[in-house]
N, CA, C and O atoms as a printed pandas DataFrame, in Angstrom:
     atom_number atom_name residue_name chain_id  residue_number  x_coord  y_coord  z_coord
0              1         N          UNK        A               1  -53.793   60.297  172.353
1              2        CA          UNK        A               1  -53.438   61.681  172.175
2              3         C          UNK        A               1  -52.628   61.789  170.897
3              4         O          UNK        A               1  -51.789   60.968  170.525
4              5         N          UNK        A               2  -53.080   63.210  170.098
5              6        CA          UNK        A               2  -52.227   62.903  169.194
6              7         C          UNK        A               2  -51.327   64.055  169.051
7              8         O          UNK        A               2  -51.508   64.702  170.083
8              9         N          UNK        A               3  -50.548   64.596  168.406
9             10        CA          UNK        A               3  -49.643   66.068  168.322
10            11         C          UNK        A               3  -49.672   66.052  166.764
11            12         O          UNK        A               3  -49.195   65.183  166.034
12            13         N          UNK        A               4  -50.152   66.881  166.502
13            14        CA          UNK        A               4  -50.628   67.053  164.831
14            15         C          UNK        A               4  -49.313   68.183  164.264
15            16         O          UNK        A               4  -49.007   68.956  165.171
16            17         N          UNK        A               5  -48.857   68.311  163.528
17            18        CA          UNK        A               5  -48.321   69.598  162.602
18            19         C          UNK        A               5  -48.558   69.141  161.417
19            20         O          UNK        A               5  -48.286   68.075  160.865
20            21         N          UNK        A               6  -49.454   70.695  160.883
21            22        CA          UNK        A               6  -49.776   70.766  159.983
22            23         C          UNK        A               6  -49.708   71.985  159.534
23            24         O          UNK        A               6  -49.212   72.839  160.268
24            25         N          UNK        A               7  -50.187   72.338  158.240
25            26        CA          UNK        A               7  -49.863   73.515  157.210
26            27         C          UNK        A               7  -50.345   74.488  158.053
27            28         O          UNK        A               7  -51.230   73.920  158.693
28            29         N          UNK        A               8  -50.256   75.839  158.487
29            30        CA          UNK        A               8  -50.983   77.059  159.319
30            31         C          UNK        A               8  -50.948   78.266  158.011
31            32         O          UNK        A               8  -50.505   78.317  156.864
32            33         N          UNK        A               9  -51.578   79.029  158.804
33            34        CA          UNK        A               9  -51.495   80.610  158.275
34            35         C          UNK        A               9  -50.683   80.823  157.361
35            36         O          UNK        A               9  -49.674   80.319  157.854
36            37         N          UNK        A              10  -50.420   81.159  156.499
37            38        CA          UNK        A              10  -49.651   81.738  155.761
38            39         C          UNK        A              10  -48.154   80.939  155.423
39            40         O          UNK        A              10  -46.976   81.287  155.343
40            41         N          UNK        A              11  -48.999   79.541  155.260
41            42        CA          UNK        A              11  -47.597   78.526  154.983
42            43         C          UNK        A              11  -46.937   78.264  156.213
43            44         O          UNK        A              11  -45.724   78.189  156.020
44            45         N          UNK        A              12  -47.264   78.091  157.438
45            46        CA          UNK        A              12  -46.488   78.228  158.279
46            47         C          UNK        A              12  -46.862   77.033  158.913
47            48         O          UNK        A              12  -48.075   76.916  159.090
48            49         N          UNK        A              13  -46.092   76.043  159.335
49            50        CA          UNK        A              13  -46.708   74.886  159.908
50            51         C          UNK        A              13  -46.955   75.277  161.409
51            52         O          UNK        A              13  -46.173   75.969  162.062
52            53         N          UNK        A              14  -48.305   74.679  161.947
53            54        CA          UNK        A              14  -48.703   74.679  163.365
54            55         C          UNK        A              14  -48.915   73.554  164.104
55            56         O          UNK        A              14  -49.442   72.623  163.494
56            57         N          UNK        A              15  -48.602   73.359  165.450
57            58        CA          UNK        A              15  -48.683   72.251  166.253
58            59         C          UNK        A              15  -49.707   72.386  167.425
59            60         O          UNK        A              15  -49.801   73.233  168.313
60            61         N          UNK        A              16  -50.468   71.233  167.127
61            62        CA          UNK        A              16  -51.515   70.895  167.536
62            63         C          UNK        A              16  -51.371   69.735  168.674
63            64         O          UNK        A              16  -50.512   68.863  168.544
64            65         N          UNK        A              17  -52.250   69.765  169.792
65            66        CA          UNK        A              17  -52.356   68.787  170.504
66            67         C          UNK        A              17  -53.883   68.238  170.900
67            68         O          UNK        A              17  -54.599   68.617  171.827
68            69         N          UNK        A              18  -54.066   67.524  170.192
69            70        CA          UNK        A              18  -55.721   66.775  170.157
70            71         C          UNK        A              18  -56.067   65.449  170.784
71            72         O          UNK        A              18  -55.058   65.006  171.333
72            73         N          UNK        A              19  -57.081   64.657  170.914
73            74        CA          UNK        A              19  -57.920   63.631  171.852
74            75         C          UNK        A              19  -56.600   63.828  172.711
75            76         O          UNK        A              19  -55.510   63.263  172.615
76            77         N          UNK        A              20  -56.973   64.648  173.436
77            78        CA          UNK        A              20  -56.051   64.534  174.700
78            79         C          UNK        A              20  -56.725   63.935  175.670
79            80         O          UNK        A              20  -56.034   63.838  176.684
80            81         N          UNK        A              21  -58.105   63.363  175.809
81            82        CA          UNK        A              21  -58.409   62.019  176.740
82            83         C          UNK        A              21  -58.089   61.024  176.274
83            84         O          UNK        A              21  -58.525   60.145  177.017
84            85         N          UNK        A              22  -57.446   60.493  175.267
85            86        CA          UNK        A              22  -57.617   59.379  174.657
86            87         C          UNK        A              22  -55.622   59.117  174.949
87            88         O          UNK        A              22  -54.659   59.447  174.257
88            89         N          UNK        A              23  -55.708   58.526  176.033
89            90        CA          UNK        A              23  -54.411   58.264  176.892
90            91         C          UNK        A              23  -53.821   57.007  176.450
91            92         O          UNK        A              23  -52.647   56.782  176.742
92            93         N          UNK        A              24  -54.675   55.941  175.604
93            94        CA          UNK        A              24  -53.980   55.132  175.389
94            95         C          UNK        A              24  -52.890   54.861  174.202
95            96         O          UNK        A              24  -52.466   53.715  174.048
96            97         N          UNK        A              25  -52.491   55.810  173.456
97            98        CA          UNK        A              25  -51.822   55.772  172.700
98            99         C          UNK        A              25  -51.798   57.196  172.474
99           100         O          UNK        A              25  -52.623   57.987  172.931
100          101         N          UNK        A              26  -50.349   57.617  171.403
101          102        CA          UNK        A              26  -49.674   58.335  171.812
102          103         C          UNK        A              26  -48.945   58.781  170.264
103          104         O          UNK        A              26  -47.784   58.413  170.091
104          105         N          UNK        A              27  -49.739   59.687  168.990
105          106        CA          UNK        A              27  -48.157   59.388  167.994
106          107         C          UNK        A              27  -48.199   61.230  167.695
107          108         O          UNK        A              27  -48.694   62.119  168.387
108          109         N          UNK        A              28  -47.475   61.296  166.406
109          110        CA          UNK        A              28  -47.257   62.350  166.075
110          111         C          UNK        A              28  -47.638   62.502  165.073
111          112         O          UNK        A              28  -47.043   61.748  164.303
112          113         N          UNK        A              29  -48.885   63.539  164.224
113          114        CA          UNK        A              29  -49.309   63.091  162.853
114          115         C          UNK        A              29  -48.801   64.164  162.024
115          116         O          UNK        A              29  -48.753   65.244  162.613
116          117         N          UNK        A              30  -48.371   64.168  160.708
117          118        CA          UNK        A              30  -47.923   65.324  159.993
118          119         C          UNK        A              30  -48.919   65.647  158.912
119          120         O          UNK        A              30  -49.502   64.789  158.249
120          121         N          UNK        A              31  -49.091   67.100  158.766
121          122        CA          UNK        A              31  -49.911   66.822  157.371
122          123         C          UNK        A              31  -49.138   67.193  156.655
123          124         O          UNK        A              31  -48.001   66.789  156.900
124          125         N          UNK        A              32  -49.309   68.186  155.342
125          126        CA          UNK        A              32  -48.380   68.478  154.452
126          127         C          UNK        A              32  -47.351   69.594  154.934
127          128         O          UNK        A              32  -47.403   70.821  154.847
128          129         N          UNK        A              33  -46.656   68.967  155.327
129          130        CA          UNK        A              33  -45.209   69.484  156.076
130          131         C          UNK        A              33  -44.356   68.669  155.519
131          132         O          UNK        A              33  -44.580   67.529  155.113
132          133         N          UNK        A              34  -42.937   69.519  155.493
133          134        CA          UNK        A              34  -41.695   68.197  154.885
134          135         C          UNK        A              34  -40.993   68.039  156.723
135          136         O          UNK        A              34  -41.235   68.562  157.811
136          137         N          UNK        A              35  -40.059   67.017  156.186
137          138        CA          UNK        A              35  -40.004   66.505  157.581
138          139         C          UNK        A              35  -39.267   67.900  158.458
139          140         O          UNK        A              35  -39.596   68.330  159.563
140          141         N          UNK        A              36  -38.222   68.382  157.574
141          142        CA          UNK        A              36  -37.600   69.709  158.383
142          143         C          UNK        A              36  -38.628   70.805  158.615
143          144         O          UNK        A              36  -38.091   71.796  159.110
144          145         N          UNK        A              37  -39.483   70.896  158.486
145          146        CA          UNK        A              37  -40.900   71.852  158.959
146          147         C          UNK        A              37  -41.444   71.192  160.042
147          148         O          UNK        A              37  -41.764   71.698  161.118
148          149         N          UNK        A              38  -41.506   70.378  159.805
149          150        CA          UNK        A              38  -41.954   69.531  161.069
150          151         C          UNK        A              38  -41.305   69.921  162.461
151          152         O          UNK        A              38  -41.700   70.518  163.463
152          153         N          UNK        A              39  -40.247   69.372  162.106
153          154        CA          UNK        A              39  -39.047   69.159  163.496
154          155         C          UNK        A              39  -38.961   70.460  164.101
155          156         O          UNK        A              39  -38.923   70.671  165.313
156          157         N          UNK        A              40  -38.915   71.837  162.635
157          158        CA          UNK        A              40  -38.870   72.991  163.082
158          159         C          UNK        A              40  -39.893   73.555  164.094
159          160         O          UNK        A              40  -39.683   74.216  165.111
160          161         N          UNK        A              41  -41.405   72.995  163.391
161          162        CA          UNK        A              41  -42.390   73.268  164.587
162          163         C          UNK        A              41  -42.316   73.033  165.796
163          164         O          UNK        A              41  -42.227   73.797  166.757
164          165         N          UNK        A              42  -42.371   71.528  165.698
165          166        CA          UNK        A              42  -41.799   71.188  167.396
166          167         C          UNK        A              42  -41.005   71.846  168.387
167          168         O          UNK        A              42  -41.180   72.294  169.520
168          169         N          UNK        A              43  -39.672   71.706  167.214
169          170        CA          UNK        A              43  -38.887   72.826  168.186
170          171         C          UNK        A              43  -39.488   74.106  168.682
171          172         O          UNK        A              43  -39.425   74.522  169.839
172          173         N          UNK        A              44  -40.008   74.610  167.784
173          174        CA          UNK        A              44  -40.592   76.537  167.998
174          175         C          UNK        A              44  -41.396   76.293  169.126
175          176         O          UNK        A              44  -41.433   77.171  169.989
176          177         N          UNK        A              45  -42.201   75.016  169.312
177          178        CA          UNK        A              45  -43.401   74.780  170.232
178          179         C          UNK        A              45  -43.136   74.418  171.708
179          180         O          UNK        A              45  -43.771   74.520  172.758
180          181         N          UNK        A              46  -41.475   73.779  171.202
181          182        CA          UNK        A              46  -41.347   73.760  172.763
182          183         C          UNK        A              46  -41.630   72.236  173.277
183          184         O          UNK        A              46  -41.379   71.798  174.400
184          185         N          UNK        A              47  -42.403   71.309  171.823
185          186        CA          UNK        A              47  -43.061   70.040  172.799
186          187         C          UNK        A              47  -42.628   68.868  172.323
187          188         O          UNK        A              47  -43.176   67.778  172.491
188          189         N          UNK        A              48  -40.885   69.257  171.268
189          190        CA          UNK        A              48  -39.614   68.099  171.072
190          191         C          UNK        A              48  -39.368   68.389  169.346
191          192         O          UNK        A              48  -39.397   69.470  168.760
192          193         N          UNK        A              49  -39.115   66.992  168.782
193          194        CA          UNK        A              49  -37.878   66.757  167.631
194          195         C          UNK        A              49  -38.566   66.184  167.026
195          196         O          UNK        A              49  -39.393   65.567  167.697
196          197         N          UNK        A              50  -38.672   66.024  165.529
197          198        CA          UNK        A              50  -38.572   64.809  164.872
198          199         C          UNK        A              50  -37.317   64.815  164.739
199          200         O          UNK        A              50  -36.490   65.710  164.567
200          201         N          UNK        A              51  -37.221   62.652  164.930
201          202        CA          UNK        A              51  -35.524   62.147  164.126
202          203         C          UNK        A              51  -35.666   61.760  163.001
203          204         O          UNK        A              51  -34.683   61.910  162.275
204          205         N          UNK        A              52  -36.801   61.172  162.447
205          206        CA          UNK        A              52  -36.744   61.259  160.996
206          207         C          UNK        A              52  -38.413   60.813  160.229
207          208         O          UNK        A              52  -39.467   61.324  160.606
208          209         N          UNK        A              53  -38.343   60.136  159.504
209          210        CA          UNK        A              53  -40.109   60.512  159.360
210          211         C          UNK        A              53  -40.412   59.087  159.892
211          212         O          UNK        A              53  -41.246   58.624  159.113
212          213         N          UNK        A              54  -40.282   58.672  160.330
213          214        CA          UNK        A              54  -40.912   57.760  161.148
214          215         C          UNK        A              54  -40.811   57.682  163.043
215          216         O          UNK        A              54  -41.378   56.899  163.805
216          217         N          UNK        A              55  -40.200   58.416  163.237
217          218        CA          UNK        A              55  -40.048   58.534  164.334
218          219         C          UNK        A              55  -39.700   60.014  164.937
219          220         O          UNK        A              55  -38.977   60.804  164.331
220          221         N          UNK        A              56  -40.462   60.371  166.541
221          222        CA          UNK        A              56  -40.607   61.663  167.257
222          223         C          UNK        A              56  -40.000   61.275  168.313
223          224         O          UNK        A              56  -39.850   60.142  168.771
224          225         N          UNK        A              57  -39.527   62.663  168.815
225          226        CA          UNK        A              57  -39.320   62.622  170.615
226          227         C          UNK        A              57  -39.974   64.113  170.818
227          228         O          UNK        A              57  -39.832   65.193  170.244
228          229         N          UNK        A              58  -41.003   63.492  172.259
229          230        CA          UNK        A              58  -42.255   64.868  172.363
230          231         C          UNK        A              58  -41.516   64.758  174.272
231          232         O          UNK        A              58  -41.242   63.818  175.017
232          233         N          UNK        A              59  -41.462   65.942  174.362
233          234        CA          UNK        A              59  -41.105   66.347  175.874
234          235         C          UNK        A              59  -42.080   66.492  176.803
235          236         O          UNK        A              59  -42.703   67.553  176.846
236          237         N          UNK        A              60  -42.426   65.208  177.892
237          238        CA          UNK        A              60  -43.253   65.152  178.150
238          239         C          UNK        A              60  -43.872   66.239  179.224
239          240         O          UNK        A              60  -45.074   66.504  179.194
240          241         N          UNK        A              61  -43.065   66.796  180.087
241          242        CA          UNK        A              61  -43.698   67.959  180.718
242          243         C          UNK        A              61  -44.223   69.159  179.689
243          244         O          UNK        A              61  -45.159   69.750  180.228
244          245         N          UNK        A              62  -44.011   69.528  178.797
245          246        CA          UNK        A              62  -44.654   70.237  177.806
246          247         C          UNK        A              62  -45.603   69.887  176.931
247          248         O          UNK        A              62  -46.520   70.643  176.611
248          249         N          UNK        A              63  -45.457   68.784  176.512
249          250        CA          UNK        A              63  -46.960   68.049  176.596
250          251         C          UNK        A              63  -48.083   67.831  177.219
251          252         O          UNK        A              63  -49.132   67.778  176.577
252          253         N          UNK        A              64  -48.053   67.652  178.703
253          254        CA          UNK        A              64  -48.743   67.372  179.622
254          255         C          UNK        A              64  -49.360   68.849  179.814
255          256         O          UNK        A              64  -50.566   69.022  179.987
256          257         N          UNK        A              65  -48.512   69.793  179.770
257          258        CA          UNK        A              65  -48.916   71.653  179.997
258          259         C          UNK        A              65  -49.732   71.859  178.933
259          260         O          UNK        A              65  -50.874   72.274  179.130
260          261         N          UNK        A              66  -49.249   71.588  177.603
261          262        CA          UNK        A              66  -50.721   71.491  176.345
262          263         C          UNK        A              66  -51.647   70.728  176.536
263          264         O          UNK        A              66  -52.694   71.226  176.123
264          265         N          UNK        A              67  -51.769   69.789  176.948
265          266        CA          UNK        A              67  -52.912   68.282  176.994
266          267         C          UNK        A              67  -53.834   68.886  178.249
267          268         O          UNK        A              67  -55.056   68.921  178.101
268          269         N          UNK        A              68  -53.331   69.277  179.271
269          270        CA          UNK        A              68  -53.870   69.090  180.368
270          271         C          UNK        A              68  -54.804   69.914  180.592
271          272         O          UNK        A              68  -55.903   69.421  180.845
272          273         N          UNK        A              69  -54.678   71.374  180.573
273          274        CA          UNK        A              69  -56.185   72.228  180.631
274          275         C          UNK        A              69  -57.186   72.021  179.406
275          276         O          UNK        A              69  -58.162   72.769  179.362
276          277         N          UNK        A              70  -57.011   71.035  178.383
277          278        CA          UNK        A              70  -58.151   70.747  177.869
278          279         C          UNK        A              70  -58.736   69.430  177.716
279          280         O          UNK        A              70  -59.450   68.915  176.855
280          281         N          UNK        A              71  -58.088   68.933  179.093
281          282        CA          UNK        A              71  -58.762   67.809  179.567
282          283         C          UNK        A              71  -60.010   67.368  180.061
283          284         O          UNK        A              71  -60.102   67.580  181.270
284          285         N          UNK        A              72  -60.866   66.903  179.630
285          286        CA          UNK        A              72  -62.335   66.234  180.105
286          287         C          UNK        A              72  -62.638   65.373  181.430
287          288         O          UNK        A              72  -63.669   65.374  182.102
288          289         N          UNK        A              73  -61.474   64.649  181.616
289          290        CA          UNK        A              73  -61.982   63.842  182.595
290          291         C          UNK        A              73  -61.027   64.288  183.625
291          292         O          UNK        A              73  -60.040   65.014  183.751
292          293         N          UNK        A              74  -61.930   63.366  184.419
293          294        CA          UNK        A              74  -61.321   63.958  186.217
294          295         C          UNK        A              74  -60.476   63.063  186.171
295          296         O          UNK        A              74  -59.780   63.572  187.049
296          297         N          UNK        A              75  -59.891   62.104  185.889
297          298        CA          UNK        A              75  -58.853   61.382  186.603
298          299         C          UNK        A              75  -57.829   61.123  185.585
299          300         O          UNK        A              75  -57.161   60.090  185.563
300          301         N          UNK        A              76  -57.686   62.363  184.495
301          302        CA          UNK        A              76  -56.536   62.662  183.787
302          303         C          UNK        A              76  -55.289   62.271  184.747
303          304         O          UNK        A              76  -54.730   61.177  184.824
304          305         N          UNK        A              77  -55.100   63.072  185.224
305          306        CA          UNK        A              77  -53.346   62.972  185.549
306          307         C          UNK        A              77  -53.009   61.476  185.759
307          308         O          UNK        A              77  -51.875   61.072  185.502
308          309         N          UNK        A              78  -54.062   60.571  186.264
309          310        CA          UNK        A              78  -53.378   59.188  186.762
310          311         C          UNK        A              78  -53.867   58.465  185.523
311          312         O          UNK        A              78  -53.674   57.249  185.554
312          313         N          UNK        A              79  -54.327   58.840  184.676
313          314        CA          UNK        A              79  -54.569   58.217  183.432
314          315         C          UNK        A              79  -53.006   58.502  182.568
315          316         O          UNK        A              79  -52.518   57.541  181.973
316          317         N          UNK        A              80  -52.213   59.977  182.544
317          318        CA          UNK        A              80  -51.343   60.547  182.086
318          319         C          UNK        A              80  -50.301   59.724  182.865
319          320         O          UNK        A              80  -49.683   58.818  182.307
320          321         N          UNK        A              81  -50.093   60.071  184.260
321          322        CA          UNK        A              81  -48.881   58.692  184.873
322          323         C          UNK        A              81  -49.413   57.872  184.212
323          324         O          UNK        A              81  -49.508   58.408  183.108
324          325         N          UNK        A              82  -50.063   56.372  184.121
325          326        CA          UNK        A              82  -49.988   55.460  183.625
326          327         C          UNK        A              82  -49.697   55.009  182.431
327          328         O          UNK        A              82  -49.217   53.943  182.046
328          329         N          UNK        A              83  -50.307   56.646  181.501
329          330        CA          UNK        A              83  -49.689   56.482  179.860
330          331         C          UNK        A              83  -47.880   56.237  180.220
331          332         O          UNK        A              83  -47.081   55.392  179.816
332          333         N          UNK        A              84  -47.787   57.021  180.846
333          334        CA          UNK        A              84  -45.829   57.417  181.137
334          335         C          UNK        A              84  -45.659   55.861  181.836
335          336         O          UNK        A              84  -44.512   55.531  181.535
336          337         N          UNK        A              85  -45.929   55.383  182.182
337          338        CA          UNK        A              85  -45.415   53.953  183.000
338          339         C          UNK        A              85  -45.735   53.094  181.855
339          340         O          UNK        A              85  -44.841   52.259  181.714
340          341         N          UNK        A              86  -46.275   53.026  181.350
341          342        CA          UNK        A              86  -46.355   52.117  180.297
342          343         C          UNK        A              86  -45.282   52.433  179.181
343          344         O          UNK        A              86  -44.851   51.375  178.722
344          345         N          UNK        A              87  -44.748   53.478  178.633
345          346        CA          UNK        A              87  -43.867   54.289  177.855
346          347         C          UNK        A              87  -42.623   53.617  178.668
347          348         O          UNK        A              87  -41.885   52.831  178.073
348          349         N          UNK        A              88  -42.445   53.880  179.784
349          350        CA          UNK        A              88  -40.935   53.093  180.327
350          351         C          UNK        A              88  -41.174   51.722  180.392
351          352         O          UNK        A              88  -40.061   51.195  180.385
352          353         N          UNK        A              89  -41.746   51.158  180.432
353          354        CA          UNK        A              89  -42.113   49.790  180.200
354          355         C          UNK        A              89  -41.468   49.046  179.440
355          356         O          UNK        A              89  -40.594   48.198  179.618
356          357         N          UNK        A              90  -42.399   49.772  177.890
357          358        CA          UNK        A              90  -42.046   49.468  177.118
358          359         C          UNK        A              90  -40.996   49.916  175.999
359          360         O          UNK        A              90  -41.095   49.750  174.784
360          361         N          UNK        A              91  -39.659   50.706  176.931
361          362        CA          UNK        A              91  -38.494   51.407  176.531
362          363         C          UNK        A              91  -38.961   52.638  175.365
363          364         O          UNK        A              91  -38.352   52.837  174.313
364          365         N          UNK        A              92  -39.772   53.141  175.671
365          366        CA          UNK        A              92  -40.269   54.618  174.784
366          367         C          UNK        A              92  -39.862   55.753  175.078
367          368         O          UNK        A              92  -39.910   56.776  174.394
368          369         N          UNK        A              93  -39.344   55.561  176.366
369          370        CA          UNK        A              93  -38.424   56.872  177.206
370          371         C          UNK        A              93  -36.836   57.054  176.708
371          372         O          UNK        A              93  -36.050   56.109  176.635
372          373         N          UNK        A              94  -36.495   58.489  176.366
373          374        CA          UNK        A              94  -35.103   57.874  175.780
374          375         C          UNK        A              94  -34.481   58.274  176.696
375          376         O          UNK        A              94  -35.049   58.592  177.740
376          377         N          UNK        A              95  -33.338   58.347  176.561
377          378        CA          UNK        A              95  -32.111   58.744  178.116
378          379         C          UNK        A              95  -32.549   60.476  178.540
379          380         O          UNK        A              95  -32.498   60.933  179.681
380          381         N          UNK        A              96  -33.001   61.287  177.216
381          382        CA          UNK        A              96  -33.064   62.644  177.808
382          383         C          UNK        A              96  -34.425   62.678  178.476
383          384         O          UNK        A              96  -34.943   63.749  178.794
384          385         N          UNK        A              97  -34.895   61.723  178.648
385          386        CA          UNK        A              97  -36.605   61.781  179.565
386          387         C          UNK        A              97  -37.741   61.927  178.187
387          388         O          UNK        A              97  -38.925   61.598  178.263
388          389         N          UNK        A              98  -37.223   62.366  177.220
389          390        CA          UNK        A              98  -38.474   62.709  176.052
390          391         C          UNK        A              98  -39.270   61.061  175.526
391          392         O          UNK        A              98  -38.676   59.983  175.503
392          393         N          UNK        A              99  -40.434   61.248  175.224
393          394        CA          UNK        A              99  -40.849   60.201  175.015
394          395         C          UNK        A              99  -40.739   59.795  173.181
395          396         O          UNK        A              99  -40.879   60.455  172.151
396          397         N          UNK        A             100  -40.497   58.711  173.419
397          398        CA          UNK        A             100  -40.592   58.302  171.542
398          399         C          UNK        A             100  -41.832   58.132  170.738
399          400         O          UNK        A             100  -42.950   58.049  171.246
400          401         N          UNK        A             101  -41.636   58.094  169.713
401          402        CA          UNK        A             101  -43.161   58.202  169.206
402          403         C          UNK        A             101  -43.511   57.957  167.986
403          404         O          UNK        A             101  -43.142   58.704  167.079
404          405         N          UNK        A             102  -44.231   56.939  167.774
405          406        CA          UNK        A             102  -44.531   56.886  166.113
406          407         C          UNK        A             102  -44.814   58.350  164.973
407          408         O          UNK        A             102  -45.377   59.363  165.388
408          409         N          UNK        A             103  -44.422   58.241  163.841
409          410        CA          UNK        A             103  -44.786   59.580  163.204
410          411         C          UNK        A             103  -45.834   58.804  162.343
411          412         O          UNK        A             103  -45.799   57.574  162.299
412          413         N          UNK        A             104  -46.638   59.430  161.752
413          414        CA          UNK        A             104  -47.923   59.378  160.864
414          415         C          UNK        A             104  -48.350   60.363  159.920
415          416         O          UNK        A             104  -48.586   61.515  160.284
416          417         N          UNK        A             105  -48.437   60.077  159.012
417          418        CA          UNK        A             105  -49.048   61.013  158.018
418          419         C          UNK        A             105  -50.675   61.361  157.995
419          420         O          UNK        A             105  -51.675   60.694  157.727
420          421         N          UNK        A             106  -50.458   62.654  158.385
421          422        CA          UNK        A             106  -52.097   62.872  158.947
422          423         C          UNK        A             106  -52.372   63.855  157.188
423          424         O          UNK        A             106  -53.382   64.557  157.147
424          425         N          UNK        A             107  -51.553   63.823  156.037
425          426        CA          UNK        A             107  -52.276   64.408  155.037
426          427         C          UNK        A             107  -53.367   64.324  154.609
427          428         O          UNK        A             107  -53.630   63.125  154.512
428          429         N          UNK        A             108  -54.420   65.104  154.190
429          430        CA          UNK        A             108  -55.455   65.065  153.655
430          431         C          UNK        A             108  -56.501   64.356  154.960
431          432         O          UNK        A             108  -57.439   63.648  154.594
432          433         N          UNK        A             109  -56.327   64.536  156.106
433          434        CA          UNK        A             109  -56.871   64.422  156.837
434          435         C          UNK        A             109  -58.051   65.584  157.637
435          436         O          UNK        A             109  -58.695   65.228  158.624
C-alpha cells in the first residue's frame, strides 16, 4: 500500500491512497511537494505526519477507512491485521499507535 502526496489542483498538494491490496509493505511516496506540504497534507487528510523526509507516521484507523472500501479482495481485513502484527513486530508502531513509515520520492512518477 502506498499513501502518495502529490502536486493537486491548483498547486495544492493531494493525498492519495493506492495498491491498497498490496498489504505487504507499506511507505509514503512524495511527488513534488516540499517536505512542509507534505506533512501539511497529511495533517488536512486526517491519515498522520511527516517527521522528516525520510520518515512518516500514518494513523492507522484512518488509513484502513481510505484503503478499505477500495479493496479487491475478500480477506482484506486479516490481510490488514497481519500487515499491523507484523508493524509491532517489527517496532513500526510508535507509542501514539501511528504506524512508521518509510518516505519515498514518488517525483516524476
Amino acid at each position: 500500500m502506498i499513501v502518495e502526496v502529490v502536486g493537486g489542483a491548483d498547486a495544492r498538494p493531494e493525498v492519495k491512497v493506492v495498491d491498497v491490496d498490496e498489504l505487504t509493505s507499506l511507505h509514503l511516496a512524495l511527488g513534488e511537494v516540499t517536505d512542509e506540504e507534505a506533512d501539511g497534507a497529511l495533517r488536512a487528510a486526517g491519515l498522520g505526519r511527516l517527521a522528516d523526509g525520510e520518515t512518516g507516521y500514518l494513523d492507522p484507523a484512518a488509513l484502513r477507512a481510505s484503503a478499505e472500501p477500495q479493496a479487491g479482495a475478500a480477506d482484506w481485513p486479516q490481510r490488514w491485521e497481519g500487515m499491523l502484527a507484523t508493524a509491532r513486530e517489527r517496532g513500526w508502531v510508535a507509542d501514539d499507535g501511528s504506524l512508521q513509515v518509510h518516505v519515498e520520492s514518488a517525483a516524476g512518477a
